[in-house]
N, C-alpha and C positions, 0 to 999 in steps of 0.2 A: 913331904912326899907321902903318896898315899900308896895304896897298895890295892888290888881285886882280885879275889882268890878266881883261878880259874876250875880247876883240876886234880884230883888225885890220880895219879894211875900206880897200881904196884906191878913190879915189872920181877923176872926173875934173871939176874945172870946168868953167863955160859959155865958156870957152876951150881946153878939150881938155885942158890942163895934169891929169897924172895927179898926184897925193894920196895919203896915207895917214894913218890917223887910227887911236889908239890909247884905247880903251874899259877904262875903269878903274872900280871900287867902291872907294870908300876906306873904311877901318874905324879908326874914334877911341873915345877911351871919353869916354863923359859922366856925368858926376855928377850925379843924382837925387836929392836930400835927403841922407840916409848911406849911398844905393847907390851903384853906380858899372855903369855898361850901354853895352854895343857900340851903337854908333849908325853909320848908314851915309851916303855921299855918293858922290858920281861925278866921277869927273875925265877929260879927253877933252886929248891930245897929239894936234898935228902933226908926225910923225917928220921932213919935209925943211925946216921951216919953227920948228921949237922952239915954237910956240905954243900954249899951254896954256890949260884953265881948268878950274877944280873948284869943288864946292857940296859942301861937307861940311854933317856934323848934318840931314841931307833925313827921316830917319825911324830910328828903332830897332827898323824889321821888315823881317826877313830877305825875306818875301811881295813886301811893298809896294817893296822896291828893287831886287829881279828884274823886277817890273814897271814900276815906272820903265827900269829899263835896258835891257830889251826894247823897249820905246818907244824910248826913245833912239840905240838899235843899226838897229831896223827904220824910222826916219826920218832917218837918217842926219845926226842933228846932230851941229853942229861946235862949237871953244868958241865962235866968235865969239857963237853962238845958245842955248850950255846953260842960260845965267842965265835968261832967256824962257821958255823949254821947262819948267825945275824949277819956276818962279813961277808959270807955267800951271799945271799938274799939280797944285801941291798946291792 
């Protein structure tokens, strides 16, 4: 598995408490019968809190997972909410 940083954004809570969250595309290979094809996911870290989560295998198009992570970046989700957010979407 590979990883592309996409993103820092520092966010502050409905407590003021400031945030930082780290926007990732992950890149796996999947097997397709006797191929074998880049498949893409997303993973989202809290830099002061180690909190993490990822959704790998979301799609095998380069298109469709800029635009997932556009989404993702310009609504400023977090892990707690990415699993939600990807099951929406697709």
């Amino acid at each position: 598995m590979r990883e592309l940083f996409l993103k820092t954004l520092n966010l502050t809570d409905s407590s003021g408490r400031p945030h930082s969250y780290d926007y990732y595309i992950t890149i796996d290979e999947m097997n397709v019968g006797t191929y074998a094809c880049e498949s893409y996911g997303v993973r989202i870290t809290r830099q002061d809190h180690g909190e993490s989560a990822a959704v790998h295998n979301i799609t095998c198009s380069i298109a469709r997972i800029d635009e997932l992570c556009e989404l993702i970046v310009r609504n400023t989700v977090t892990p707690l909410t990415l699993q939600d957010v990807v099951s929406d979407w697709l």
